[in-house]
C-alpha positions in Angstrom: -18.7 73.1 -29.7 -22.5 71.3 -29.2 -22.7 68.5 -27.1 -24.1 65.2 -28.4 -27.8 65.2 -26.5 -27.9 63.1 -23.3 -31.0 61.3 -24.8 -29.5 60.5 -28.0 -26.4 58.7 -26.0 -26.3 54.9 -26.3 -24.6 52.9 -23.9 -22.3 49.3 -23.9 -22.6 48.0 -20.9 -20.3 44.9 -22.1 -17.5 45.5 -19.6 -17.2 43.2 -15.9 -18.8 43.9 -12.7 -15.5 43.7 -10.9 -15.0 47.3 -13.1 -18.1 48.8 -9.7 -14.6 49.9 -8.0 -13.3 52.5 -10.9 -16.5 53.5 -11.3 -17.5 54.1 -8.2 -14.3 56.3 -7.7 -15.8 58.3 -10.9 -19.1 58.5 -8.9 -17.5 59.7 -5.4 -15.5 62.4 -7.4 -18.1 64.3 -9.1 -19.0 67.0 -6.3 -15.4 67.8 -6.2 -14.9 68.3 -10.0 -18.0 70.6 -10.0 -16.7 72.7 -7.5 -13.5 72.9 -9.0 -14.6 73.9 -11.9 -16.4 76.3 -11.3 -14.6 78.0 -8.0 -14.2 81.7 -8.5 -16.8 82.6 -10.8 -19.3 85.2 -10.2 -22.9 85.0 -9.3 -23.3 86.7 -12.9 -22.2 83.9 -14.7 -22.9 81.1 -12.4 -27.1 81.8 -13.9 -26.4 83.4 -17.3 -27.5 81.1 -19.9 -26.5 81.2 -23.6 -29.4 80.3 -25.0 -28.5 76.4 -25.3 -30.0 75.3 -22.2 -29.4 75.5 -18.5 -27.2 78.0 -16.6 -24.7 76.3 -14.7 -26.3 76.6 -11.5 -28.9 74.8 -13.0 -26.7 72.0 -14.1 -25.8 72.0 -11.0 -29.1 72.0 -9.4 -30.4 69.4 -12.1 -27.6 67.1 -10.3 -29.5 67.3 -7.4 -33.0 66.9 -8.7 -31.9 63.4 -10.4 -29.8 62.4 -6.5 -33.5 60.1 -6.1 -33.0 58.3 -9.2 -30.0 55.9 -9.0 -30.9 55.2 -5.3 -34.4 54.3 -6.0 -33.6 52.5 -9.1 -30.4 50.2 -7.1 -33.7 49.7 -4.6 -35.4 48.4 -7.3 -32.5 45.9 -8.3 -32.3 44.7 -4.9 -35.5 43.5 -4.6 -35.3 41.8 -7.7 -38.2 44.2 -9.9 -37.9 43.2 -13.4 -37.9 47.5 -14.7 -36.5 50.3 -12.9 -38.0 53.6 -12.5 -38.5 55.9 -15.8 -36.6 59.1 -15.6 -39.0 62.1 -15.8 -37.4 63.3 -19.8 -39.4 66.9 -19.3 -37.1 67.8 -16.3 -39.9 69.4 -14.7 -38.4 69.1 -11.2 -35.2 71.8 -12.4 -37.2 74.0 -14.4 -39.4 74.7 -11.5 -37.4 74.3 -8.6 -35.2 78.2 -9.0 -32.2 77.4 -8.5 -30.9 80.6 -9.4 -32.8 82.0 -6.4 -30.7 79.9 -3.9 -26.9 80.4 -2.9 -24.3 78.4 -5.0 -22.1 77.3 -2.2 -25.5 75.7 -0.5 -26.2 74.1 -3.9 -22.7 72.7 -3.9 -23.0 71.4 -0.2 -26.5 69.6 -0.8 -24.7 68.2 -4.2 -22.4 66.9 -1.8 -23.9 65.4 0.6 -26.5 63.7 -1.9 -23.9 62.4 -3.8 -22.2 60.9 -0.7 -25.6 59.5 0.3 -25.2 57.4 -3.0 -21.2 56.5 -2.8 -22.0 55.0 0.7 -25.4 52.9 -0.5 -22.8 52.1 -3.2 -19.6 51.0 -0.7 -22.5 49.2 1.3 -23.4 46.3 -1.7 -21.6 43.4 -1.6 -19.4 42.2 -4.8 -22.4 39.5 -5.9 -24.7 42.6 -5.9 -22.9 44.6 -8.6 -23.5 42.3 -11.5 -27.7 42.1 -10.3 -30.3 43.9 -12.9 -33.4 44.9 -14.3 -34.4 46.4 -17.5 -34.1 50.4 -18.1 -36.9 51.7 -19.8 -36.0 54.2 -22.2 -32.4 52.5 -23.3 -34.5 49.2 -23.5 -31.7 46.7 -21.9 -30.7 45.2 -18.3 -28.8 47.5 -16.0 -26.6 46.0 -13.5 -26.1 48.3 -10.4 -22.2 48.5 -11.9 -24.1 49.9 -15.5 -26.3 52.3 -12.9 -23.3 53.9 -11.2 -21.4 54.1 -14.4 -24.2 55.9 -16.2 -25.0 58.1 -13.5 -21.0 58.7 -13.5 -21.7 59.6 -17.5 -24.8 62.0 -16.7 -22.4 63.7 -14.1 -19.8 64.0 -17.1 -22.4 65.4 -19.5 -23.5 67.8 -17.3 -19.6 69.0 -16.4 -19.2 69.5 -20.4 -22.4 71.7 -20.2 -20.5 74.0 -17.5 -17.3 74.1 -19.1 -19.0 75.2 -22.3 -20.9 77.7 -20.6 -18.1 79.1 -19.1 -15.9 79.2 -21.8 -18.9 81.3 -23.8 -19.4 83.6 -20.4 -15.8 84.3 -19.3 
C-alpha cells in the first residue's frame, strides 16, 4: 500500500472555527499514538528503511524537526502578517540531524514535550483568534490558526501511516 505524497495533498478548509476544540484534541493526541504504535519494537526496526523513505525513527524525528513550524507560523497570524513561513520541502533538517544515532525513548520524550509546547500556545488563544489568517505559500490559500492545527494534526496522521507501513513491511 503507497501513500498519496504529503505534497500532492490538497486541503478544504471550509469547515467552522468553533471545530479548533476537536482538532486540537487530534493535535494533543499525537505523541501518544506514536508511542503506541510503535511500543515494543526493536532498535532493528525502529531505523530499517524499505527503500520508500524514512525509517520510523526518522518519521519520528521529522515530527520534531517541523515542532518550529506551526508555532512560528500561529506567531505570524497573531500579528496579523499577510503570508506565513514557507516550509523547507527538501527536509534538510531530518536528513542531517541522525536520528538513528539518538535513543528512541528520548526521541519520543522531546516529541512530547514539543508537541505539548504547541497544545498549550493552542489552549492559550482565545475563540476570536481561531478564525484569524494569512496566506500559506505552497497550498496558495488563507490558513486560519483552526486550518494550522488541523493540518499539522493531518501531517502527524501522514507520518503515523508511514510507520504503520513500515512496520507491517519490517515485522
Amino acid at each position: 500500500m503507497s501513500l498519496w505524497p504529503w505534497t500532492q495533498r490538497t486541503f478544504d478548509f471550509s469547515f467552522p472555527a468553533g471545530k479548533f476544540p476537536d482538532v486540537l484534541e487530534r493535535v494533543r493526541g499525537t505523541p501518544a499514538r506514536v508511542e503506541d504504535r510503535i511500543r515494543g519494537l526493536p532498535r532493528h526496526v525502529l531505523t530499517a528503511g524499505d527503500g520508500k523513505g524514512w525509517s520510523i525513527q526518522q518519521n519520528v524525528g521529522h515530527l520534531i524537526d517541523l515542532g518550529y513550524l506551526p508555532l512560528t507560523r500561529m506567531d505570524q497570524i497573531l500579528r496579523g502578517e499577510a503570508v506565513l513561513i514557507a516550509a523547507d520541502m527538501s527536509n534538510r533538517k531530518t536528513h542531517e540531524a541522525g536520528h538513528h544515532a539518538r535513543d528512541m525513548e528520548d526521541l519520543l520524550a522531546e516529541f512530547r514535550k514539543e508537541r505539548m509546547r504547541l497544545v498549550e500556545r493552542l489552549e492559550a488563544l482565545g475563540e476570536d483568534d481561531w478564525g484569524k489568517s494569512a496566506l500559506h505559500p505552497r497550498l496558495k490559500r488563507p490558513m486560519r490558526i483552526v486550518d494550522l492545527a488541523y493540518f499539522d494534526a493531518e501531517h502527524d496522521d501522514y507520518h503515523l501511516a508511514r510507520i504503520g507501513a513500515l512496520i507491517r513491511a519490517l515485522t
